[in-house]
C-alpha positions as CSV (number, residue, x, y, z in Angstrom):
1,X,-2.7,46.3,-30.0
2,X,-5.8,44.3,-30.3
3,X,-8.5,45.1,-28.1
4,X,-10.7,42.6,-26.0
5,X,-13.7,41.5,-27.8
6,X,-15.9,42.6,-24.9
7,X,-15.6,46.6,-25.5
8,X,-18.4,48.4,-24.8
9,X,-17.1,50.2,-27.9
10,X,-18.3,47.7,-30.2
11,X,-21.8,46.5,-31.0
12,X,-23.0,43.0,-30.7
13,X,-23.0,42.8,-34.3
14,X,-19.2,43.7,-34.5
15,X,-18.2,41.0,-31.6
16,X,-20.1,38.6,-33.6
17,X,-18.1,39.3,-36.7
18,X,-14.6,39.9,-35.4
19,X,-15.5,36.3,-33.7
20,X,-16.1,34.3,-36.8
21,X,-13.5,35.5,-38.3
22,X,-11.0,34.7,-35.3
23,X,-12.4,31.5,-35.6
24,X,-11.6,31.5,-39.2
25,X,-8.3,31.9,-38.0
26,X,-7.9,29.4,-35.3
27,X,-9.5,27.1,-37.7
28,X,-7.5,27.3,-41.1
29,X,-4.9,24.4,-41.1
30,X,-6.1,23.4,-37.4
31,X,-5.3,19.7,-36.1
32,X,-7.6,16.9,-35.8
33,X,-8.2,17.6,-31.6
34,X,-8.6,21.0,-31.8
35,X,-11.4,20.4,-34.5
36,X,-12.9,17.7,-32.0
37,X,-12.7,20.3,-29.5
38,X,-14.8,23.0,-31.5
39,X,-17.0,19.9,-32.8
40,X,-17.9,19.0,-29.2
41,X,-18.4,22.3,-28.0
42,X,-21.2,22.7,-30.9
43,X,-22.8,19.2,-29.9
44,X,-22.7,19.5,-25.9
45,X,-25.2,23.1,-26.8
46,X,-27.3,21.0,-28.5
47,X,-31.1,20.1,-27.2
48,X,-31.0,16.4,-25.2
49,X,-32.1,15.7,-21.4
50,X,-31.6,19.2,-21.3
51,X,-33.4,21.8,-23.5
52,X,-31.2,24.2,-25.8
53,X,-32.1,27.7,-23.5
54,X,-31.5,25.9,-20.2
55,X,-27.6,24.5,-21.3
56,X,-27.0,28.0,-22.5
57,X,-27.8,29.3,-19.3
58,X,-26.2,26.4,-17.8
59,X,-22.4,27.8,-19.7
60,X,-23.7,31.1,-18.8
61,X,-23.4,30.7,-15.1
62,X,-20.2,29.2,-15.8
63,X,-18.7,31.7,-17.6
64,X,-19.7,34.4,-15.1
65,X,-17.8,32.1,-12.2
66,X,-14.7,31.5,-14.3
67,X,-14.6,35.5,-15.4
68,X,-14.7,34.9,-19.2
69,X,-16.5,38.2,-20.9
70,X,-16.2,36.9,-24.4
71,X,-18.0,33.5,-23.3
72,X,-20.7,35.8,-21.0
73,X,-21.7,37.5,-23.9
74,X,-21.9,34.5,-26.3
75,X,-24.4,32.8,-24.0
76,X,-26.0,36.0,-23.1
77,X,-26.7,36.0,-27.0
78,X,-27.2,32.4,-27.3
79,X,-29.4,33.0,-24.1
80,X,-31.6,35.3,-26.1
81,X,-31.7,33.6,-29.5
82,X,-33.2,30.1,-27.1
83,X,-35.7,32.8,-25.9
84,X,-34.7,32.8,-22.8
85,X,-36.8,35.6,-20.9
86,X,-35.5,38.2,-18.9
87,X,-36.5,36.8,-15.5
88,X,-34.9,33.6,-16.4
89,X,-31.6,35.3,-17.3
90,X,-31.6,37.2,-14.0
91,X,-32.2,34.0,-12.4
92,X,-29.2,32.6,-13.7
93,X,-27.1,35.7,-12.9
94,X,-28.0,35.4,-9.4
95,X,-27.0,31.8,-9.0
96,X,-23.5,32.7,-10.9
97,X,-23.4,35.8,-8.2
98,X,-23.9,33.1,-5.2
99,X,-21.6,30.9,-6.4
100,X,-18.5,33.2,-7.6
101,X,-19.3,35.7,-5.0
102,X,-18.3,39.6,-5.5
103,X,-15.3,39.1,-7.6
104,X,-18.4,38.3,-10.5
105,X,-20.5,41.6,-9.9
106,X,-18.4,43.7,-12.9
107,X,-19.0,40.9,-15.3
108,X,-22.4,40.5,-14.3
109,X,-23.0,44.7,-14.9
110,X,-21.8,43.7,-18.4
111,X,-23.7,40.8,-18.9
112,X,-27.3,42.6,-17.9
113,X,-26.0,45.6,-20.0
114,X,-25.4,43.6,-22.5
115,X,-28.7,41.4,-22.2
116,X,-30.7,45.0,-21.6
117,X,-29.0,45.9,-25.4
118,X,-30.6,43.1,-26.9
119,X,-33.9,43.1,-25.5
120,X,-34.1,46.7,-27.1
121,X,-33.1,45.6,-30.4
């Protein structure tokens, strides 16, 4: 069986890659919307009214609410490639900790572990 792409057992490094190539996969032969789709994700991330760091923070909080580890790590790591300092991110944790309540707190240990492991890199 596959396992989740959020193991603690794998490095960022190895999300990354088993990622891209899952999108690869999703990708080869896909229809016209589901292109659109993955076009307008990449577009909506990009600098406008809002700067780059503060929409990744922005579908950070949102992924903590909606309990998606695979999208909390992305923007964790999106997060840190937009600079993004620690206090900011911690910021943004506790608004996504006021809004989904409790139920958040395990993906938010993950999240800061997961922050804490690139800031050492």
């Amino acid at each position: 069986m596959h396992q989740p792409a959020f193991s603690f057992d794998s490095t960022i490094e190895q999300w990354q890659d088993e990622r891209s190539a899952l999108n690869e996969i999703v990708l080869d032969g896909a229809n016209l919307e589901l292109k659109r789709f993955f076009s307008l994700d990449a577009q909506t991330y990009r600098p406008g009214a809002l700067d780059g760091g503060t929409k990744e923070l922005l579908g950070l909080v949102a992924s903590m609410v909606l309990r998606c580890d695979d999208c909390i790590l992305y923007h964790t790591i999106r997060c840190h490639e937009e600079t993004i300092t620690t206090e900011q991110y911690r910021e943004a944790c506790n608004i996504a900790l006021i809004v989904g309540g409790s139920i958040i707190i395990p993906h938010l240990r993950r999240a800061l572990a997961r922050w804490k492991e690139l800031e050492e890199a």
